[in-house]
C-alpha positions, -999 to +999 in steps of 0.1 A: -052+455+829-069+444+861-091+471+882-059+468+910-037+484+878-015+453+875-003+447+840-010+411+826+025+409+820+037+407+853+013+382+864+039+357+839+068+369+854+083+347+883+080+358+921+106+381+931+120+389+890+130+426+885+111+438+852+121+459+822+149+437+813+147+450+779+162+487+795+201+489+784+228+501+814+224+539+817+254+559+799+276+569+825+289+607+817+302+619+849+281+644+875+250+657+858+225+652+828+211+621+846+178+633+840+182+636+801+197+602+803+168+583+820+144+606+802+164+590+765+164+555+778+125+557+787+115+577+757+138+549+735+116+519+746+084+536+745+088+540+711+105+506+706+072+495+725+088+477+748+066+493+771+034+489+758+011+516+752-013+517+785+010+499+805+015+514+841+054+522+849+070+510+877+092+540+892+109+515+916+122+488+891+135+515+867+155+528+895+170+492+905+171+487+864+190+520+859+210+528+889+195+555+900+177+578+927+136+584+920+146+621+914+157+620+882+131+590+871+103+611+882+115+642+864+119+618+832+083+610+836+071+642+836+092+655+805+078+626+786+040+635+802+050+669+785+058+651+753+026+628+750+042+597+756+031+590+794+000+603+814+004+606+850-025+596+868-029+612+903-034+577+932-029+559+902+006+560+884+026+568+853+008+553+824+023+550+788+000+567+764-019+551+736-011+560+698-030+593+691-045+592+656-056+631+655-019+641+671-004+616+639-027+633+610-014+670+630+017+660+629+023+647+594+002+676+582+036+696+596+058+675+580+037+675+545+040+711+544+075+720+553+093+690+542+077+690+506+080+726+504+121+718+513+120+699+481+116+727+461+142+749+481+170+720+479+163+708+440+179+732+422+212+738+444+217+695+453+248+693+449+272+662+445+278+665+486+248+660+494+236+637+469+265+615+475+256+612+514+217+605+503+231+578+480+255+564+509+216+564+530+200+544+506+225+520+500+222+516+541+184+514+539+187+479+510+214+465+532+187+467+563+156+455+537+176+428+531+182+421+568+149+428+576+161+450+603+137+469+609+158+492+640+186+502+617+161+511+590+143+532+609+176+548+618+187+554+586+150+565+577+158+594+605+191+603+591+177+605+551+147+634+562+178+649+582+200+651+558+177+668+532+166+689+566+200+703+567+206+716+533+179+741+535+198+757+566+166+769+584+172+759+619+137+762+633+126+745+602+142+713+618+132+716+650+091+720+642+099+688+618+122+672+649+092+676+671+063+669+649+086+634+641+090+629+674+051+622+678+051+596+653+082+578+658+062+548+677+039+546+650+068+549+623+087+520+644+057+498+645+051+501+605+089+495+596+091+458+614+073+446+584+104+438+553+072+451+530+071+487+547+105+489+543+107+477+509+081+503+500+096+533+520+130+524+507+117+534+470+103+564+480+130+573+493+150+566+461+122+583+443+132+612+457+166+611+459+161+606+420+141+641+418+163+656+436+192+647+413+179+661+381+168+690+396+133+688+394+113+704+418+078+697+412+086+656+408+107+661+443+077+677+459+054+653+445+076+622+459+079+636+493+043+643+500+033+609+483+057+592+501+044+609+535+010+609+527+012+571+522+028+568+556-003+584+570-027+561+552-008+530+567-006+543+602-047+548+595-051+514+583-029+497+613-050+519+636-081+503+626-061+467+630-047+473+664-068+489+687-049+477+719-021+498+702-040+530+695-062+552+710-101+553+701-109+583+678-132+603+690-167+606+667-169+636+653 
């Protein structure tokens, strides 16, 4: 990044090319919710890094990208400010944040609590429902291991925590893991592209999922906080490996 805030990347591109060609067409759903829709679209390549953390967003070519007014592109910007994932600078710009380390350790100390503590609500009622949508998951999450599509695993990633979310019926439950998640999906993106990641993940997950099935509480608890706890240590480790991903932790 130059001291005029021009992003290398658009030095490369030719004279007069509109950016962001990675941004699919905006959903058309009739009057309203345009907002929410650019806000989704933004928030989708952020974490898919398309937009690469301390880039500086160009309001004008998302509006010629997308379609739209800067209304509802500057009101997407500022819900995504509120989420951590852009910093608006004032006489500056919209910047997209670096990767917090101390916001990933916060939020996977959420998840460690109330998702291993889920393990012990849902191992003695699993029933053949739910175990047979977790087994449908998993044979999802070999099919994309053996693609090495890294996307659709972290999809199916999303919709295994989900599914055991939901069978403890505790609404706010969800949404304090939904949110805490939500702070670590670019990081969780970035580690899955590798087919070892996803190899490794894909076993926990079964390793769970096995728990679960015999109805054993402690050895589900155990998988899921091992299983998230290793997460952490990898997003530590990548940390230390990509710098001009993440932002520098402070000294204590």
């Amino acid at each position: 990044m130059g001291s005029t805030g021009t992003d290398i990347s658009e030095l490369a591109r030719p004279r007069g090319a509109l950016p962001y060609a990675f941004l699919p067409e905006l959903p058309r759903l009739g009057r309203g919710g345009t907002t929410q829709r650019v806000q989704d679209v933004i928030r989708e390549a952020i974490v898919a890094l398309a937009f690469a953390p301390g880039e500086f967003i160009q309001k004008d070519a998302i509006c010629k990208r997308l379609g739209v007014s800067r209304f509802p592109v500057s009101e997407a910007l500022g819900r995504l400010a509120d989420e951590g994932f852009v910093e608006i600078l004032p006489q500056r710009g919209t910047r997209v944040t670096h990767i917090d380390i101390p916001s990933c350790r916060q939020a996977m100390f959420i998840r460690r609590a109330l998702e291993g503590e889920a393990m012990r609500t849902i191992a003695p009622r699993a029933s053949g429902h739910v175990m047979a949508r977790l087994e449908q998951n998993l044979a999802e999450q070999k099919l994309a291991v053996e693609k090495g599509d890294g996307v659709a695993f972290f999809r199916h990633d999303i919709a295994f925590h989900d599914t055991l979310l939901s069978e403890i019926g505790y609404e706010r439950v969800r949404v304090v893991v939904e949110a805490a998640r939500g702070s670590l999906d670019r990081t969780r993106l970035f580690l899955l592209r590798t087919p070892q990641r996803q190899h490794r993940s894909y076993l926990e997950h079964a390793a769970i999922a096995t728990a679960l099935k015999a109805g054993d509480a402690d050895a589900a608890h155990r998988a899921m906080t091992g299983h998230l706890d290793r997460v952490l240590d990898e997003i530590e480790f990548q940390a230390a490996q990509n710098p001009q991903i993440f932002a520098p932790t402070p000294r204590p």
